[in-house]
N, C-alpha and C positions, 0 to 999 in steps of 0.2 A: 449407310447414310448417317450424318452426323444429327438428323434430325425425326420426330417421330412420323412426320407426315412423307418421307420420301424424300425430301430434298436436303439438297448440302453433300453429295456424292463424293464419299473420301474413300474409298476403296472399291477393288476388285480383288477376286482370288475364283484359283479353282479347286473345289477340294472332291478327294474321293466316292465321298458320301454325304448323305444329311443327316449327321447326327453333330447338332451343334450343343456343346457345352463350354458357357463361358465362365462359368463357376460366378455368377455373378457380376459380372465384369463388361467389355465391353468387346468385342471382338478384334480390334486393335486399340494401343493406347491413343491415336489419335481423335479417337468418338468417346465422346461423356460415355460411361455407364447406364445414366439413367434418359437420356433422350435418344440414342440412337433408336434404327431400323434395319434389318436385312430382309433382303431380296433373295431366293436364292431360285434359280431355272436351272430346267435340269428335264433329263427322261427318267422312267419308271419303268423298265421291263420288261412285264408276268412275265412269270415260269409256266402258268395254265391260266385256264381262261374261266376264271371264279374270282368271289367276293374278296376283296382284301380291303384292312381297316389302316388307317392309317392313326397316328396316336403324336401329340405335340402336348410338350410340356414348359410350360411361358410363365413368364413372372410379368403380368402387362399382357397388350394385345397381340392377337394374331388370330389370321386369316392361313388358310390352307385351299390351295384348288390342284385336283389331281384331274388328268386328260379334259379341262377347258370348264369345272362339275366345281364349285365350292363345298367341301366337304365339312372346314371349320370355320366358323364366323363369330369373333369373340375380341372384337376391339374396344374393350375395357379395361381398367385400369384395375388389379386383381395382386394377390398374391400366387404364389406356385402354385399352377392347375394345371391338371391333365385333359385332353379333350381330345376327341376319336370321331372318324367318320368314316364310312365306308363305301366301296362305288365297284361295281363289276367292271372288272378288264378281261 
């Protein structure tokens, strides 16, 4: 999304995994750097049926929700922070 609330939808993609690094940037040159948003859905897995943490590293906000559960809630305006949370699968 070319905007920080979700709207203004300029992209789709499907990628392998969720490990986004934009190196500061924007995930295409079509969206600002500093005002986009991504969205990304998607499944999760387990290999067994225990605790796993999940870990997100944001410059700005973000939200995490693993199986329907918000794990990280941190829609501030921030420098490079790490945030974790964990939920039994």
């Amino acid at each position: 999304f070319s905007n920080q609330d979700f709207t203004g939808a300029q992209l789709a993609r499907v990628d392998p995994g969720v490990n986004f690094n934009w190196n500061g940037g924007a995930p295409d040159t079509r969206i600002g750097s500093d005002t986009f948003s991504a969205r990304w859905t998607g499944k999760v897995k387990p290999m067994f049926n225990e605790t796993y943490t999940f870990h997100t590293t944001t410059d700005d906000g973000v939200r995490l929700w693993v199986n329907g559960q918000q794990l990280i809630d941190d829609w501030t305006l921030h420098g490079m922070t790490e945030r974790s949370g964990s939920i039994t699968l």
